[in-house]
Every structure is written in structure tokens, then in C-alpha cells.
C-alpha positions in Angstrom: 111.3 66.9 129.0 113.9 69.1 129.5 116.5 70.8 127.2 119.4 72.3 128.1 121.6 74.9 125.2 124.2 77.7 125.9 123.0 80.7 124.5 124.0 84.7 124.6 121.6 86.5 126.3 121.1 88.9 123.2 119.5 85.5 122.0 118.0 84.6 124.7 115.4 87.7 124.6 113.8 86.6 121.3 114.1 83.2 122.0 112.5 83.7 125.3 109.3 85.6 124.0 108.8 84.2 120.6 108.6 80.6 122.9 106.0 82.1 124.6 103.6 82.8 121.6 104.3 80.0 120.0 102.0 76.3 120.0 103.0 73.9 121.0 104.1 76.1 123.7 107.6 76.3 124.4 108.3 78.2 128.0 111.7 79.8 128.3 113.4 80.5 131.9 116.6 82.1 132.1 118.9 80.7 135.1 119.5 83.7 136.9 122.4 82.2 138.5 124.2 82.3 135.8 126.0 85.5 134.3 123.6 87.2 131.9 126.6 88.7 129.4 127.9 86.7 126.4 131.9 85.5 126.9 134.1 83.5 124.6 133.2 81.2 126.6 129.3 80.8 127.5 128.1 79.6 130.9 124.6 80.8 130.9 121.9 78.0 130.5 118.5 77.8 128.9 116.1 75.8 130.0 113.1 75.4 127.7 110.1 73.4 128.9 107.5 72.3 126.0 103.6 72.1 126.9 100.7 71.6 125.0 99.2 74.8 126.2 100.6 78.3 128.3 98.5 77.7 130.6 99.8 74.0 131.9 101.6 74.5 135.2 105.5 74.2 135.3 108.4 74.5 137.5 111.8 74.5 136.9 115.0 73.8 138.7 115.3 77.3 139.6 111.7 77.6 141.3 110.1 79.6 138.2 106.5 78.8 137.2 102.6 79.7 136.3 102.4 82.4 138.8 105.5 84.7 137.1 103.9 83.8 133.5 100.5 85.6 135.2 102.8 88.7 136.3 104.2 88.5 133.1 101.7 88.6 130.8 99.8 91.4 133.0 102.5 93.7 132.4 102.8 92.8 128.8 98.8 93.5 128.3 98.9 96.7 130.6 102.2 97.6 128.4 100.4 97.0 124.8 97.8 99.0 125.6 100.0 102.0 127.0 101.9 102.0 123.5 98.7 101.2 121.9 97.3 104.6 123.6 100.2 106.6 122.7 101.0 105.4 119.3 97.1 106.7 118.6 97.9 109.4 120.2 100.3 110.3 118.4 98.2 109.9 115.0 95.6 112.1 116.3 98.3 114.6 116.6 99.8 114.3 112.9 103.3 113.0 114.5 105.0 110.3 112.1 104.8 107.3 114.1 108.5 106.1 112.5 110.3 109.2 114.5 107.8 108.4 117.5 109.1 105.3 117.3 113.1 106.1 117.1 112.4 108.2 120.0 110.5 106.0 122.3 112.6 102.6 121.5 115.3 104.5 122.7 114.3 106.3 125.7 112.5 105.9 129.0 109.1 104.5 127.3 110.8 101.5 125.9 109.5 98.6 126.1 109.2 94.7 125.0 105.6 96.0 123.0 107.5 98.8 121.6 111.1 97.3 120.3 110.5 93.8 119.4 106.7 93.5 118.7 105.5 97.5 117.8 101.6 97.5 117.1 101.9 100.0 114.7 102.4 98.6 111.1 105.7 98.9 109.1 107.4 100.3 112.6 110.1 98.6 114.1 110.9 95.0 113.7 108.0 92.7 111.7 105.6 91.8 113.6 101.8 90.8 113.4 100.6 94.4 112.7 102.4 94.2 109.3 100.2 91.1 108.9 96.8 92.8 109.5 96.8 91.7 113.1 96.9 87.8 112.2 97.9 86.4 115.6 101.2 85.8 116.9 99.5 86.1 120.4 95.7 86.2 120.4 93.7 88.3 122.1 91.6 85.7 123.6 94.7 84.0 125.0 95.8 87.5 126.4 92.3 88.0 128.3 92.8 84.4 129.8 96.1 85.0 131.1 94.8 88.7 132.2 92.0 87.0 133.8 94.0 84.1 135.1 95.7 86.9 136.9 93.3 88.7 138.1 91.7 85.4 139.6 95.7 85.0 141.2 95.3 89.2 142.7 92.2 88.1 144.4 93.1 85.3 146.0 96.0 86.9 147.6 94.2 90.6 148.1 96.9 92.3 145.9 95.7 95.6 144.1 95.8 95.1 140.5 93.5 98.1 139.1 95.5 98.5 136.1 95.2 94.4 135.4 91.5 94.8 136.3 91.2 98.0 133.6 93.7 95.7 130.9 91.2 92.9 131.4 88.0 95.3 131.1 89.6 97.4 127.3 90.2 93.5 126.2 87.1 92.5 127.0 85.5 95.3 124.8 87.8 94.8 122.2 86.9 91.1 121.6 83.3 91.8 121.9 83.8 94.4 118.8 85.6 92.7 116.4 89.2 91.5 118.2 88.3 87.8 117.8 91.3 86.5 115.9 93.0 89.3 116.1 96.2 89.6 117.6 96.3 91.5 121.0 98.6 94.0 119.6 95.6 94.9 117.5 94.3 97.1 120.7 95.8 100.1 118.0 93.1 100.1 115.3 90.7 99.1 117.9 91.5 102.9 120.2 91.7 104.3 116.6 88.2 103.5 115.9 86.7 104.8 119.3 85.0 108.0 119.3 
């Protein structure tokens, strides 16, 4: 089951999130043990775990599992929709989303959903707004795992308003018209709101 490469951690960060989107699902955890900068001589390990779906519980040597996927993938939907937001913003402000997008990558709103997987097409690095929104990551899949977390909040009493909201905007977006749309396509969606 388990697969074990040296890798640079430059690598590491693409191979990390584009396992995460992909089926069958291949889930990436970084020892942290190990040191996290490239050498001549690597020491860092990469464990990748292969499931049929993201949702299948797993635990690796190091103790990482389903619950930190749920943290992560709230943080990634509250953090599309924040540069979904802005990037909209922006438009309805006549800024040029290419210099927003030189500024932010590089500044204090940077971000996984802005650098490596920017919902505004032609921006940035390809990704599946330059394919009309054909899914990389669903939206349905992101509602589950929003959900999923939500359902994790409650059980443990933890404040999660901003999950809770995430979980409310994809809601609405797959009841008008984001079914089979990836969840980056939150920017047309805000773009089409009055």
C-alpha cells in the first residue's frame, strides 16, 4: 500500500495537491520530521497512500489522517471563495486581474487558490478556469468535504462560522448551475449575482 520516494519539497507542493484532486485518489503526507529544504543529498520522504475515494479513512506512520484532510479542505473552500470575492471585485472595479494577480501572488493575500490554481481564467499557472471550469476538484466533492467538516465542528463544539457560510455560498452555487463545475468556478458564479 505504501510508497516511499525522496523528493524536494518544491516538488512536493504540486505533487501533494494535484494527488488530492485526482481519482483514484492519491493522499500525499509530508513527514514533518524530516527537513523540508532540498540538499545534494535528499532525506525528506513522501509517503503517498492510494484510495478509491478522498473520503476513505487513512493513517500514516506519522499519525496524519481524515480529520486534517477536513481542516484542509475547509480552509481551501473558505480560501477560493475569498479570492473568488476579490478577483470579482476587482472586475467590478475595471482593475486588470493579471497586475491584481502579480500583486497578490506575491504579497500577504497569497494563497494555494491564488498561485497554483487561480479561478480567474488565463491568470497564473493553467488551471480549470482556462478550461471553462471542467473539474479538476468538483464542487460537489468540495461541499462534501465542507460538510464532512462541519459534521466534525459539531461534534467537537468548535466554531466554524466561516465553514458553516463556505458550506451555505456552495450550496447555492450547485443549486444554480455549479453541478459539474469545478469549485474554483465560485468566480463567474459571484460575477453573475446581482
Amino acid at each position: 500500500n505504501e510508497a516511499e520516494w525522496s523528493v524536494p519539497f518544491q516538488v512536493l507542493s504540486k505533487v501533494k495537491w494535484r494527488s488530492i484532486m485526482l481519482a483514484p485518489r492519491a493522499i500525499a503526507v509530508w513527514d514533518t520530521n524530516k527537513p523540508k529544504v532540498w540538499s545534494d543529498k535528499p532525506t525528506g520522504t513522501l509517503k503517498v497512500f492510494f484510495k478509491v475515494s478522498i473520503a476513505d479513512k487513512f493513517i500514516s506512520s506519522s499519525g496524519a489522517g481524515y480529520e486534517e484532510l477536513q481542516c484542509n479542505n475547509m480552509i481551501l473552500g473558505i480560501s477560493m471563495i475569498g479570492v473568488c470575492e476579490s478577483f470579482n471585485l476587482a472586475e467590478k472595479l475595471n482593475l486588470n486581474w493579471e497586475k491584481l494577480y502579480d500583486v497578490v501572488s506575491t504579497s500577504s493575500g497569497s494563497c494555494w487558490s491564488v498561485n497554483t490554481y487561480c479561478p480567474a481564467p488565463g491568470i497564473g499557472p493553467e488551471s480549470p478556469a482556462d478550461r471553462n471550469y471542467q473539474p479538476g476538484f468538483a464542487a460537489d466533492l468540495m461541499l462534501k468535504d465542507l460538510r464532512l467538516a462541519r459534521t466534525a465542528a459539531d461534534s467537537v463544539d468548535a466554531p466554524t462560522a466561516l465553514g458553516k457560510h463556505a458550506t451555505e455560498i456552495y450550496e447555492n452555487f450547485l443549486e444554480n448551475g455549479g453541478k459539474g463545475k469545478d469549485f474554483s468556478a465560485i468566480l463567474p458564479y459571484l460575477a453573475k449575482k446581482l
